[in-house]
N, C-alpha and C positions, 0 to 999 in steps of 0.2 A: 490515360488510365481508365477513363470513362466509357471506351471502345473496347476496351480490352474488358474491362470487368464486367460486362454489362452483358455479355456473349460469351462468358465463361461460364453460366451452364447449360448453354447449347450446344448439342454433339450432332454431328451428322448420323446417319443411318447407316449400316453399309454397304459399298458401295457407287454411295455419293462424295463429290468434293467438296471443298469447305465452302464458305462464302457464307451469303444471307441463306435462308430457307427459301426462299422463293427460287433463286439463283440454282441450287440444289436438286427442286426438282425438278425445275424445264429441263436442265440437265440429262436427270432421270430419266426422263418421257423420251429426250430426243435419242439415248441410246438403246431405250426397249423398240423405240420404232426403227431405227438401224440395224437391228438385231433380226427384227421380224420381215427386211427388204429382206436382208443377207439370207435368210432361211427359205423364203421363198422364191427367191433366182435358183436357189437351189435343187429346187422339185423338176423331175423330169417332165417335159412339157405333155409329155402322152397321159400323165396322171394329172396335171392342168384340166386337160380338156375333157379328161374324165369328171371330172370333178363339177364341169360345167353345165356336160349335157345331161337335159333332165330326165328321171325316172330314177328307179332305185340302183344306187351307186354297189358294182362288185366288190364285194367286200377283200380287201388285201391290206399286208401285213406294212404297216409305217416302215419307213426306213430309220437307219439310226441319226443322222443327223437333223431329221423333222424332233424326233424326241427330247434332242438334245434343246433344242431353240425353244419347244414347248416349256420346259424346265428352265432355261433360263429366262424367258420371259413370264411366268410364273414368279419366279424368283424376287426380279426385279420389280414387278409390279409388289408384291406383296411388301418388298420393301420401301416401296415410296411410301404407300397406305401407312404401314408403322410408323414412320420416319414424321409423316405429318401429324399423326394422333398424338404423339410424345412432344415433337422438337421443343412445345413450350411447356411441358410439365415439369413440376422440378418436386423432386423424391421427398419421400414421406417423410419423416426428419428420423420415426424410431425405426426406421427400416433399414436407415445408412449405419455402418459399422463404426463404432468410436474408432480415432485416431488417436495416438499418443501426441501433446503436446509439446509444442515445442517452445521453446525461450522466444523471444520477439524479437528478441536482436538478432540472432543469429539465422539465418538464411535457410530455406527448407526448400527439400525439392518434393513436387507432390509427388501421390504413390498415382504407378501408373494405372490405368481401369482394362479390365479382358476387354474384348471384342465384343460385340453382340454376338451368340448363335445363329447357323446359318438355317432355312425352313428343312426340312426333312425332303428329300426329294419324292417326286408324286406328288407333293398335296399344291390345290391350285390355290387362286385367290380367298376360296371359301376355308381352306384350311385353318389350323389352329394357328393363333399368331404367335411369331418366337417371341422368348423372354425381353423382358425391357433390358435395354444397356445400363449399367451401372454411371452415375451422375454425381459428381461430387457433391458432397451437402454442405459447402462454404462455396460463396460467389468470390470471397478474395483472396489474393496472390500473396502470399507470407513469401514467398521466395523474394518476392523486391524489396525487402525490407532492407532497412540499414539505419545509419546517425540519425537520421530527422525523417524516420518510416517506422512504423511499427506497428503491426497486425498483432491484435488479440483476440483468442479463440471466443467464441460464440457463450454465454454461461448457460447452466441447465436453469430450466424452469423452475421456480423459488416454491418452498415448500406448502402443501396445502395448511389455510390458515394465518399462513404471512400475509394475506393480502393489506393487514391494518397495520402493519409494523413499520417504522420506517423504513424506507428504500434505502437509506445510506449508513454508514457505522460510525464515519467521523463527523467531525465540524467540519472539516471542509467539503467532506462529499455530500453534507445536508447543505451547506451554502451554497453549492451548486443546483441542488435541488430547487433551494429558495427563489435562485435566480431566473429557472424554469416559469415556476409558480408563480410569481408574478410579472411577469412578463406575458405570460399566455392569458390570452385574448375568452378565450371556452374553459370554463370545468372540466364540462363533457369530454372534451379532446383528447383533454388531460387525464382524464379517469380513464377511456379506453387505451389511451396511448398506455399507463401507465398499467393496464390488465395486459395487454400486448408483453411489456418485457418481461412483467409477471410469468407468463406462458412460453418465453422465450421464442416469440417468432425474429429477435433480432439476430442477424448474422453476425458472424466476424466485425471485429469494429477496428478499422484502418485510422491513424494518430498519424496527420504531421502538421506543421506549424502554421495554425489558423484554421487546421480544416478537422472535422471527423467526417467519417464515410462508411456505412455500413448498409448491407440490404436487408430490409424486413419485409416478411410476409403479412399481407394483411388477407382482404375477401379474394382475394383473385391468387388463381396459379403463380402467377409470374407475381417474383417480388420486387416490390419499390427500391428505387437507388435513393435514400435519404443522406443528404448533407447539412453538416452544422457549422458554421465558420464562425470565429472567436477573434478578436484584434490581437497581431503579437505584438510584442512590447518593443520601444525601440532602444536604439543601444544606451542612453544616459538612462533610461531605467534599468538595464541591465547590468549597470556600474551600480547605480544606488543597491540593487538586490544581491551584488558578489558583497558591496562592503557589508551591508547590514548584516550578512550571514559570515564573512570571515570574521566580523568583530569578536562574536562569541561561538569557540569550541565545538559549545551544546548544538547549533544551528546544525552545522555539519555532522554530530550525529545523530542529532535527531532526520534529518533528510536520510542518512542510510540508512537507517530504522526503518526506513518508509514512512514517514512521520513529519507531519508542517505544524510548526507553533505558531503560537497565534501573535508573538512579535515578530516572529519574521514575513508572517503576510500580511502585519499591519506596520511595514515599514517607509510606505508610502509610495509604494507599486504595485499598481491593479492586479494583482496575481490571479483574485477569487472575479467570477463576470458579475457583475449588478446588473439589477430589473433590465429590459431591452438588449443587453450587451451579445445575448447570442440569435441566431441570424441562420433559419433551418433553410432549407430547401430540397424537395421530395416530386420524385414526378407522379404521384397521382396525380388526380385531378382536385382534390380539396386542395381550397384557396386557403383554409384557415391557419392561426399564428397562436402557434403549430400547430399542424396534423396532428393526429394521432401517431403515426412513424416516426416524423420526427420527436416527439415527447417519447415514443420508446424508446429511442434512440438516447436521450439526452439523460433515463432514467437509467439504464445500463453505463454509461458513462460515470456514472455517480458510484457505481460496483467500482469501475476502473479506477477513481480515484480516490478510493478507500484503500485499494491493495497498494496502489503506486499514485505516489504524490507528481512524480521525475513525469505523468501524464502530462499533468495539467502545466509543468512548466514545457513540455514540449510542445504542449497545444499555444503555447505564449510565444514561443521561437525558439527553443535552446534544446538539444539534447541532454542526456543523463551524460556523458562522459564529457562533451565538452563543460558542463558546468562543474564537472567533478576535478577537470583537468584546470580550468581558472580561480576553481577555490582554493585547488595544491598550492598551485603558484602565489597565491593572494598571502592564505596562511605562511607558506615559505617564506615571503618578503618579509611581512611582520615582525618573524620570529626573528629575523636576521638582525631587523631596525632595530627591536625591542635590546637583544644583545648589545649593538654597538653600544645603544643609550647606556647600560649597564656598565660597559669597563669607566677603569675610572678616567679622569684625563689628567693629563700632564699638566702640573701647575708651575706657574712661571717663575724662577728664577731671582732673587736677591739679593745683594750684599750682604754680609755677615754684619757689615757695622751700622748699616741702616737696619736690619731688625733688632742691634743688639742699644743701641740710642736710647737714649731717656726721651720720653714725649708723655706728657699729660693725657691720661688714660680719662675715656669719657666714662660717665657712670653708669653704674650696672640699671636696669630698665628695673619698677618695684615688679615684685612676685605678682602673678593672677590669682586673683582672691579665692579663697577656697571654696567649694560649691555647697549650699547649705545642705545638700544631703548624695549619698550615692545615686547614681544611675542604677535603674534596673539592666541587666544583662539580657541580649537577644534571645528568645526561644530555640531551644534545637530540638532539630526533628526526631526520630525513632529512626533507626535503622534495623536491621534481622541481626541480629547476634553483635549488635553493638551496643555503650555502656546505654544504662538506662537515664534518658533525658532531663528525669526529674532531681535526681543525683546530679548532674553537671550543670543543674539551675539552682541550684542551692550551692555549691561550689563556686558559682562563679557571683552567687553574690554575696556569699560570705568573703571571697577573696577582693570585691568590691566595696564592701565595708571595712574592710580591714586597710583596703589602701584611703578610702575618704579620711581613716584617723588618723594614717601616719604622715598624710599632707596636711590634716592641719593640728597636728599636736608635737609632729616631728618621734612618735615613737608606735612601736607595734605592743597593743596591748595585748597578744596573746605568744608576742615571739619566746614569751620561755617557758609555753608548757611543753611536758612531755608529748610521748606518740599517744600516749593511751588517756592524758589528758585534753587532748583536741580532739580524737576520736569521740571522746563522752560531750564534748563542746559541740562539736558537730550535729550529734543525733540531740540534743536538747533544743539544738535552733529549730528543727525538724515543726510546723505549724502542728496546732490541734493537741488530741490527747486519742489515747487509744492505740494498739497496734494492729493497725489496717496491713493491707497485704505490701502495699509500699513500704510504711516503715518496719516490716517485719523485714523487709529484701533490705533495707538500707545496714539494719541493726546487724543482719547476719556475715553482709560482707567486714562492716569497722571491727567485729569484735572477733570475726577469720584475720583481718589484716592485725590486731592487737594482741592475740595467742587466748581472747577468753570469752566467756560464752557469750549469746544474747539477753540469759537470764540477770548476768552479772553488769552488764551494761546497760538494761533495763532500772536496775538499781541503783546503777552511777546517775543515771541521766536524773533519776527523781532527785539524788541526793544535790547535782547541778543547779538545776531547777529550785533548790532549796535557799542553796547559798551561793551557789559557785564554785571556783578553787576552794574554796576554804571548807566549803557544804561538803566537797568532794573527800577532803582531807579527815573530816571528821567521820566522815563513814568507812575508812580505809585503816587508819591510822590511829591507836589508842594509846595516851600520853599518860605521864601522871602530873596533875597540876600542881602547883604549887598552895604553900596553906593561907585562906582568903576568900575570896570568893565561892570556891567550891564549898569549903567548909559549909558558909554562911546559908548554903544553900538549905541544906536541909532542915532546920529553923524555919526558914519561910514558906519550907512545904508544908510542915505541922502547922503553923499557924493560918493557913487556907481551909485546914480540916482535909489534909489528904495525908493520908499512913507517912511511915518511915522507909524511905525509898532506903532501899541496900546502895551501898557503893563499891565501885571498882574502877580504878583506874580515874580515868573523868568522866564513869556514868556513873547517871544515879539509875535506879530501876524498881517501880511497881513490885510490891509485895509479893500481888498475883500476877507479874508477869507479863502485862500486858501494854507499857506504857514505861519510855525510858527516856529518858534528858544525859545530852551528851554537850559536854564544856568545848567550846570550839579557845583553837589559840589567838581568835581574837575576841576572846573576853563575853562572847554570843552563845547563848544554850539551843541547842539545837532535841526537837523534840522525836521521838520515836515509837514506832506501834509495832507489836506483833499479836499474832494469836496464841491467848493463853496457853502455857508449856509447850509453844516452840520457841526455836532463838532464828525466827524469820523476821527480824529488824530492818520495817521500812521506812524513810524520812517522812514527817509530815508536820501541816503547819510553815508555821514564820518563825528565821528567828528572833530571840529575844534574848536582852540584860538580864529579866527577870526570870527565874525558872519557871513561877507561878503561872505570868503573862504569855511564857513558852506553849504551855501547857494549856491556855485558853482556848484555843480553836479546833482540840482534840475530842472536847465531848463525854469526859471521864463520868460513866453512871454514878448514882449514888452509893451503890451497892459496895462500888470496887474504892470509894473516902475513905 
């Protein structure tokens, strides 16, 4: 490959046969002087001998065959001279024509190049020189690609300004980078190597197992053949690296993603190179580790494995389809094991009268003690158009509370509320106070799922918060008490020095309106505010036995005694 690539962009002249350039044009030389015998046996000897004796020569007309030999040897001369000015230039990079890209796997035939133009007839050596042959602007051969080959096309020159960005996009294409970087011996090398890929003097970059191969232009015409060899892996690493990645799903799609996680290349197979692990070689003449070539080389490589990971494991020993074709198989097995494990098996066989036999049964093991408090429930993440996370962490630990009580008390203390009284249970557990933009989204889904507003639910929750079921009841529900208590009450208002509350039902209510006690049915007064002349009745306070005591932490001005 090293012969063949290396003289893929040398073209002969036309004319010449292939070989070295040297080979080429002694060639050359010995057919213009073959050409030049053959023309001159040709000449009649009377115009020889004219031609010899001295004094001024008769002037007569050339014959057509001298003309012809004149022009071919013209010809040919003018072509050696071209052929050696060129043979080792290699074309300007914006001069050559994009080619369409092709896949890497897939096998490419190149396009083929016109001929050089032949000189114009008449004009001698001093004439104008014909156009240059057209040169390919890649030194490597994509057509021999295959399983464990792969030629990737050349990249353009990176944007002006990039020069401070990183070179690579992933983690692994920066650990490759890393691995560069210290391992290399010069800064220096490293800084122009690494303005080189910037600039895109690297060619095509040829991938197979242990090696990369690509030619970069540096100060001279002719570009360097730079090589980078990498250790491939051997086969009990390559077992370790199918299990590690059949174990989990994700591995396999994260690899077709174009994507390496960071457990599966820290599964305990060198996959990424450490400091020393890569190993350039470049036929300039710098001796350093690395050149500059090679560090272009190694920098564009890093491009390579940011697009394609299936790179860097081919540069380890393995192709993209055989590792895709032993993960099939790996995953298949699995799936098949995991099945078997799955049916049930056949249990064996007994007499009817040996299991139906009296035998002293040993005793039941005691219960595991109940845990002195619930576990919190795991965090879930957000999804785009899935439920909201903060809702099914409140859900899962109220359904965590609820089960700590019914393991150690043996009963569900909330199994016989209604829908709409768990709904109000729910938003009351809700932390904090205030309606934030969360509990506005929580409040509006329970009280969509219960048939009633958020406003009304807002006021369930205070009256929960108040009392409970029972706080709930007394804001919903208006009873008539029995005669007792209620009575008694409004005595004990008078004697505080507060007015004659009105009654109805089990309220009592503020003259002006503003301030109202409600008899709960279990024997507790439950206190009440609204704004003067409206009947916007909100719970507030503790309850109390006492209506008075009820009434203590509401704050009734002097004015409204």
């Amino acid at each position: 490959m090293a012969d063949e690539e290396s003289h893929q962009g040398v073209r002969p002249g036309p004319g010449a046969g292939g070989g070295r350039p040297g080979d080429v044009a002694r060639e050359a030389l010995r057919a213009a002087r073959r050409e030049a015998l053959r023309a001159e046996a040709a000449q009649p000897r009377r115009e020889r001998r004219a031609a010899a004796r001295p004094g001024p020569a008769a002037p007569r007309t050339p014959s057509a065959p001298r003309e012809e030999s004149r022009a071919a040897k013209a010809k040919a001369v003018q072509d050696i001279r071209h052929y050696l000015a060129t043979a080792f230039r290699m074309p300007a990079w914006e001069d050559t024509p994009e080619e369409p890209e092709q896949p890497a796997s897939t096998p490419s035939t190149p396009a083929p190049t016109e001929p050089a133009p032949a000189p114009e007839r008449g004009h001698g050596p001093a004439g104008p020189a014909p156009a240059a042959p057209h040169v390919p602007a890649t030194m490597a051969t994509p057509h021999r690609d295959g399983e464990l080959r792969r030629t990737f096309p050349a990249f353009a020159p990176r944007a002006a300004g990039a020069e401070d960005a990183p070179f690579a996009g992933t983690w692994w294409g920066n650990a490759w980078v890393e691995a560069l970087e210290r391992g290399a011996l010069d800064a220096g090398r490293l800084a122009r190597g690494r303005g080189y890929a910037d600039q895109g003097h690297v060619d095509a970059i040829t991938v197979t197992p242990g090696l990369l191969l690509a030619y970069v232009r540096g100060s001279r015409p002719r570009p360097y053949r730079v090589q980078m060899r990498v250790r491939t892996l051997e086969d009990e690493d390559w077992e370790r690296f199918l299990d590690a990645a059949a174990d989990r799903p994700g591995h396999i799609a994260a690899l077709l993603d174009k994507e390496l996680p960071h457990s599966l290349a820290d599964c305990g197979v060198p996959l990424l190179p450490g400091p020393g692990d890569l190993a350039p070689r470049c036929s300039c003449p710098d001796s350093g580790h690395p050149c500059k070539h090679a560090a272009a080389l190694c920098y564009q490589t890093a491009r390579l494995l940011d697009a394609d990971p299936f790179v860097l494991l081919l540069l380890r020993g393995r192709g993209e389809r055989e590792l895709l074709d032993a993960l099939s198989r790996r995953s298949a097995a699995r799936a098949a094991r995991a099945a078997r494990e799955r049916q049930p098996r056949t249990l064996p066989g007994i007499r009817a009268t040996e299991a139906l036999a009296e035998r002293e049964r040993p005793p039941l093991p005691p219960p595991l003690p109940v845990p002195p408090h619930p576990e919190q429930p795991p965090v879930y993440p957000s999804a785009p158009g899935g439920p909201d996370p903060f809702a099914l962490d409140q859900l899962a630990t109220d359904a965590a509370a609820r089960a700590h009580a019914l393991l150690g008390t043996g009963r569900d203390p909330v199994g016989g509320l209604t829908l709409w009284q768990d709904a109000v249970r729910l938003a009351a557990a809700r932390p904090g106070s205030g309606l934030t933009a969360a509990t506005r989204t929580l409040y509006a889904t329970l009280a969509d799922a219960t048939g009633r507003t958020p406003a009304e639910l807002a006021r369930a929750v205070a009256a929960w918060r108040q009392g409970g079921p029972a706080g709930l009841d007394v804001l919903e529900e208006p009873w008539d008490p029995p005669a007792g208590r209620f009575d008694r009450a409004r005595p004990l208002l008078l004697a505080a020095d507060l007015p004659a509350f009105r009654p109805w039902r089990n309220r009592l209510t503020h003259p002006r309106g503003h301030v109202q006690l409600r008899l709960g049915r279990d024997g507790l007064w439950y206190a009440y505010e609204s704004e003067p002349g409206q009947d916007d009745w909100w719970p507030r306070g503790t309850p109390d036995l006492d209506p008075v005591g009820a009434l203590t932490g509401l704050g009734i001005p002097e004015d409204c005694r």
